[in-house]
N, C-alpha and C positions, 0 to 999 in steps of 0.2 A: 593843661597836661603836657607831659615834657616823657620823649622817648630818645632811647641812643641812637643816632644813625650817622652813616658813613657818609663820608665828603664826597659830593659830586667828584670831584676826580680820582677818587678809586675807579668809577666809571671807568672813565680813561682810561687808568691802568688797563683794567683788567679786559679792556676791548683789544689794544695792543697787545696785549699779551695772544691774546686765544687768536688773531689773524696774524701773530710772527709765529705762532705755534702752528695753526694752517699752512703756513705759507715753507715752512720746511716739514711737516709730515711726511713719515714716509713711513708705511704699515710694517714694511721690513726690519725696521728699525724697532721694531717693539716683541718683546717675546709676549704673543699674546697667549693667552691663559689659555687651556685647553676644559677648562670647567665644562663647556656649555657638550663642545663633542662627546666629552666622555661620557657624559650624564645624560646624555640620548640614548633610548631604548633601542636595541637593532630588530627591527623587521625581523620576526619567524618565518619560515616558508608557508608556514601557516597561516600569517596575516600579511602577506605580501598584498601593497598597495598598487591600485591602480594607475597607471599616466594614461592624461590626457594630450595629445599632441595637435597646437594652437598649428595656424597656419596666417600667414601678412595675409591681408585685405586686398584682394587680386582685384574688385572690383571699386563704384563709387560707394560714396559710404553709405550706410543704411539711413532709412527715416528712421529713429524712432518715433512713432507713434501706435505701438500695439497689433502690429500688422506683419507675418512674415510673409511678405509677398514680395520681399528687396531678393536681387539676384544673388547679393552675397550667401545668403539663406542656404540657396542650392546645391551652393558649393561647402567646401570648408566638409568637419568631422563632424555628426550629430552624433554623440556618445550618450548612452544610458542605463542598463543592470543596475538600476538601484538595490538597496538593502535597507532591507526593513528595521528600522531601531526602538522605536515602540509604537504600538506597546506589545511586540513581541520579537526581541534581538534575534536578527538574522532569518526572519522571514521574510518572503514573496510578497512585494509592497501590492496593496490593492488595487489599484492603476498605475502604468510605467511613466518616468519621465524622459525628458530627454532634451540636452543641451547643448549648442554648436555657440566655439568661442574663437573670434578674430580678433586681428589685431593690426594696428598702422603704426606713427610714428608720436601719434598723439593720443591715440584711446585705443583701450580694449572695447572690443562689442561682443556682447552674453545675446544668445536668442532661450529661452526656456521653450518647451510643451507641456502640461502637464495635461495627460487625458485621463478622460472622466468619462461616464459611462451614464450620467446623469449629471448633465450641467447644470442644471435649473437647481441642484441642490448643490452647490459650491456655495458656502458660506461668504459673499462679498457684503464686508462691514465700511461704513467710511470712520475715518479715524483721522487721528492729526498725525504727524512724521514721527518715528520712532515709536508708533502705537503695534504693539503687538496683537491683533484682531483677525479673524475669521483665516481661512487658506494663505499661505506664503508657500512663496521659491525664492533660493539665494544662492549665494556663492561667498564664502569665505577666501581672503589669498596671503599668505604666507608670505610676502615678496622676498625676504630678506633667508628664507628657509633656515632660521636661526631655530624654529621650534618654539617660538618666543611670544611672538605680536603676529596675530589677524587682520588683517580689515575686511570687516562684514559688510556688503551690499543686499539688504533686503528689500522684497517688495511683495505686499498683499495682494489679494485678488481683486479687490476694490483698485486697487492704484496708490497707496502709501508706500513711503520710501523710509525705510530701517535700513540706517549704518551705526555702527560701533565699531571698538575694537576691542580683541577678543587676546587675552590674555592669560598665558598657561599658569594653573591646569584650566582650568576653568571659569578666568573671571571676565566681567564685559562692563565696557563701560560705553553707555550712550551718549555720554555727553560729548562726542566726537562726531561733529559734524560735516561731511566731505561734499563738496563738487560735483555730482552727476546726473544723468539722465536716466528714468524709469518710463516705461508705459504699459498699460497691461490692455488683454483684448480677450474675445470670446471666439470659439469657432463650433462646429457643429458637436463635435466629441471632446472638448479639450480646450482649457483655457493659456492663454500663451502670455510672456514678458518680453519686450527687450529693455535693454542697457548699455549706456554708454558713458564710460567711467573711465576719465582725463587720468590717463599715465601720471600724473606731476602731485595725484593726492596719493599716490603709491612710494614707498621707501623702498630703492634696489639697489643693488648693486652696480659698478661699472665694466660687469662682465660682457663681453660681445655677445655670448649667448647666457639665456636664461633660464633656471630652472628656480620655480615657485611651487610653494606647496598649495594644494587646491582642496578646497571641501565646498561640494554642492549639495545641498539639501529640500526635502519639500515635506508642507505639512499640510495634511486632510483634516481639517478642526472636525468636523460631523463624526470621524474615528479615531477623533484625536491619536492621528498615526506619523509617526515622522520616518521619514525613508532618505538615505542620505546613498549619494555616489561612492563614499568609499567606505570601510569596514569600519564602525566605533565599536567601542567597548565600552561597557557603562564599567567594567571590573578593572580595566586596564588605566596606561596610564593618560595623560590630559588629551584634549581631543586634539591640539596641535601636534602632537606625537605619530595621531592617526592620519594626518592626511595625506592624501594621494600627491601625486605632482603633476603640473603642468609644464610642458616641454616646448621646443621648436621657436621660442621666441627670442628672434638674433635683430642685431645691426640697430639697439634702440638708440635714437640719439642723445645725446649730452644735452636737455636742455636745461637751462637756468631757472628755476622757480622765483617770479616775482610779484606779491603780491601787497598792498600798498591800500591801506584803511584810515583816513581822515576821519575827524568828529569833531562838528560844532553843537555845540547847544546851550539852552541858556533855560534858565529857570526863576520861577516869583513865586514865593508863599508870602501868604494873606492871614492876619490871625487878630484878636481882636488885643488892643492898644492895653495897655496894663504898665501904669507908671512902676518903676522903680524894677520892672522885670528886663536884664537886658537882650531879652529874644525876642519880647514884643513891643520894645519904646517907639516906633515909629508903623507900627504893623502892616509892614510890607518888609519881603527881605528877596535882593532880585542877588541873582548869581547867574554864573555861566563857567563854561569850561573846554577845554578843547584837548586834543592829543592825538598823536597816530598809532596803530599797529602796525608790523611791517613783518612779513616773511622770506627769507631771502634761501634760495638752495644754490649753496656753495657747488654742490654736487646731487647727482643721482641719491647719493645716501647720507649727505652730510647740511644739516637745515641749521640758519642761523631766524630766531625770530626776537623781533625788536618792538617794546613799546614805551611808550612816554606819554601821562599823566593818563595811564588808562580806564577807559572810564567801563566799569563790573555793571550797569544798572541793568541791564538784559539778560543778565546769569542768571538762573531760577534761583528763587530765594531757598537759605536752611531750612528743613524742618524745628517748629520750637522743640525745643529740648530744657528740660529744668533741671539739673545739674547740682546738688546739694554735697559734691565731692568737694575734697580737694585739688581734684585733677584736671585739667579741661577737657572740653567735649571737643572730641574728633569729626571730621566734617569730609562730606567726597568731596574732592576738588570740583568744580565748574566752569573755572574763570579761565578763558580759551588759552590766552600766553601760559599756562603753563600743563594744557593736555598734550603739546607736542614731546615726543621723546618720556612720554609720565612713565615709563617701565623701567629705561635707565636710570632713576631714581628711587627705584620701588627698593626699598634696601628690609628685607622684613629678619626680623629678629628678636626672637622669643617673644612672637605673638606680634608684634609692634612695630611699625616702620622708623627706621632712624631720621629720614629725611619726611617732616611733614609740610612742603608747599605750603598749605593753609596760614604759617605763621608770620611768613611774608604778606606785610600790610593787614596784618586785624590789628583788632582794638588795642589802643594808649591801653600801658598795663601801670601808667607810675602817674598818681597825680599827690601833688604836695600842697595843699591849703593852708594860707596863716588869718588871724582873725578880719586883717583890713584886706584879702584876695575878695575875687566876686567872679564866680563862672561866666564866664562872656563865651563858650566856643565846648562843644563833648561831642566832639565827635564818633563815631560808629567805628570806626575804622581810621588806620594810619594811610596816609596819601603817599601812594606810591609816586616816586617822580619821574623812573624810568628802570627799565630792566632788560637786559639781556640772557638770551640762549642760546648755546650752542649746543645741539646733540645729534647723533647719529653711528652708524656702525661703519666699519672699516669693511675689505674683501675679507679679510683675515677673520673675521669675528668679533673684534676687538668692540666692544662699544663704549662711549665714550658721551657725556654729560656735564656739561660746565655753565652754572648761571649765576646772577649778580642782578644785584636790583639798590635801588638807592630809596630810601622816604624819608617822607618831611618832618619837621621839628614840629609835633602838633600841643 
């Protein structure tokens, strides 16, 4: 089977290109589009949102381990007035919560409370990571206050850890996996969390002070009742829209994001000898493969991520899908090199996304057969060889997406 693909050195090119284009950027220099302000809903007096105002980490750092007995605890703002969102919008949630959040140079720290009036009946389920089961408490964070992209840290009563990112109006996707520390604990009236969630899986700005959109939430499965820190509207518009803000948080440093994933491995299928077949003429077939991923932050909001010969086998598989269209079946992305920046590509248009990821490396679509050919090689998939991305947003708003990927002649 034979597919079109680009010369290793478009590669080249096109790496040159986008770090002589980094390397004179200058946001001023661009009339960025006013799309995104305009089309923001302005706060009524009527739904005037909450701030919460963070405060630096005056002390050492906290344990997590499920315990607020750390001195940070003491200090700092414990804020709470929940509101009820179901199942009855804008009622007196049936027990209060209540959440104090610091910060250093390297992590945010969340403490939750949630009290309860009867612990013994708090629904704790175990579950595997991103399992949505029994009681949760979370925090949603806006970093970018674009209105845009979330990053959700959840955590069950049990101790499972949900992260996604939450995308307006309303979409999420799980398959975005981040970095941080969860632990949950019991006390006499009221079950508690902390968190500690590394600055560097956060997208910000390179503003000296910071203002992030915030949304805290908690859910009672036994009333299946969900009570959230600031005001939603199931009528209104997306829940990014609704969030409250987080303030007070200055002087974060410049640091460099670098992260660096090697992979060996090798493989042998065994099948039984069958002359004249050639998958199974010698019935062993030994293979191996290797490649790296690479995540690189140019800046606080500007991520380059790199990989070569990447190897997808730990992505969860498609669902079967039998397909008797002319059209091909659409698939959610999984495969990690391209969740980063996946909104600034989300280009939707009369129902349909223009740019679909997925089409980068699937299946050889052109195979040509003559009577003396003999299939030696069908692959599943096209082999990627390497790909680069760059994406992330300017101060200005501006956002910006650029990627290139090379595959092999299969």
């Amino acid at each position: 089977m034979t597919q079109y693909h680009p010369e290793r050195k478009d590669l080249a090119v096109f790496i040159a290109f986008f770090f002589a284009f980094l390397a004179g950027f200058s946001p001023s220099s661009f009339a960025v589009s006013q799309f995104q302000q305009d089309t923001i809903p302005k706060q009524t007096g009527t739904r005037k949102q909450p701030v919460y105002t963070t405060s630096r980490l005056e002390t050492s750092r906290p344990v997590i381990d499920g315990k607020l007995d750390d001195e940070c605890w003491k200090k700092g703002t414990w804020a709470g007035d929940y509101n009820q969102w179901k199942p009855v919008e804008g009622a007196k949630p049936t027990y209060p919560t209540e959440l104090n959040i610091q910060y250093d140079d390297k992590y945010l720290y969340i403490a939750f409370r949630a009290y309860d009036d009867e612990p013994d009946k708090i629904h704790r389920y175990a579950g595997v990571r991103d399992e949505i089961v029994g009681d949760m408490m979370g925090l949603t964070i806006d970093s970018y206050r674009d209105y845009r992209t979330g990053f959700e840290f959840t955590i069950t009563a049990w101790g499972q850890k949900v992260d996604l990112v939450l995308f307006n109006p309303e979409n999420w996707d799980f398959n975005w996996n981040a970095v941080w520390k969860g632990k949950v604990g019991l006390e006499d009236s009221a079950w508690v969390a902390e968190l500690e969630v590394p600055l560097s899986q956060l997208r910000y700005s390179n503003k000296d002070e910071q203002v992030w959109g915030l949304h805290t939430w908690r859910w009672i499965d036994r009333f299946q009742e969900e009570s959230n820190w600031e005001k939603q509207s199931s009528t209104g518009p997306g829940m990014l829209y609704n969030f409250g803000e987080i303030q007070g948080i200055k002087g974060l440093k410049k640091s460099r994001r670098l992260e660096i994933m090697p992979f060996v491995l090798g493989d042998l299928k065994t099948m039984k000898k069958e002359e004249g077949n050639p998958y199974s003429a010698n019935g062993r077939i030994w293979g191996g493969n290797a490649g790296l991923d690479a995540k690189i932050g140019l800046s606080s909001n500007f991520t380059v991520d790199l990989t070569v010969n990447p190897d997808f086998g730990q992505v969860e598989s498609d669902p079967s899908v039998m397909n008797l269209t002319a059209f091909e079946t659409f698939y959610e992305e999984k495969r990690p090199f391209f969740l980063e920046g996946l909104t600034i590509f989300d280009y939707k248009f009369d129902g349909q996304n223009l740019f679909y990821s997925r089409r980068i490396g699937h299946s050889p679509t052109l195979s040509v057969y003559d009577d003396d050919e003999h299939v030696v090689k069908s692959p599943d998939m096209t082999t990627i060889l390497d790909a680069v991305k760059l994406s992330g947003t300017t101060s200005k708003g501006l956002s910006v997406g650029l990627i290139q990927s090379v595959t092999g002649n299969e």
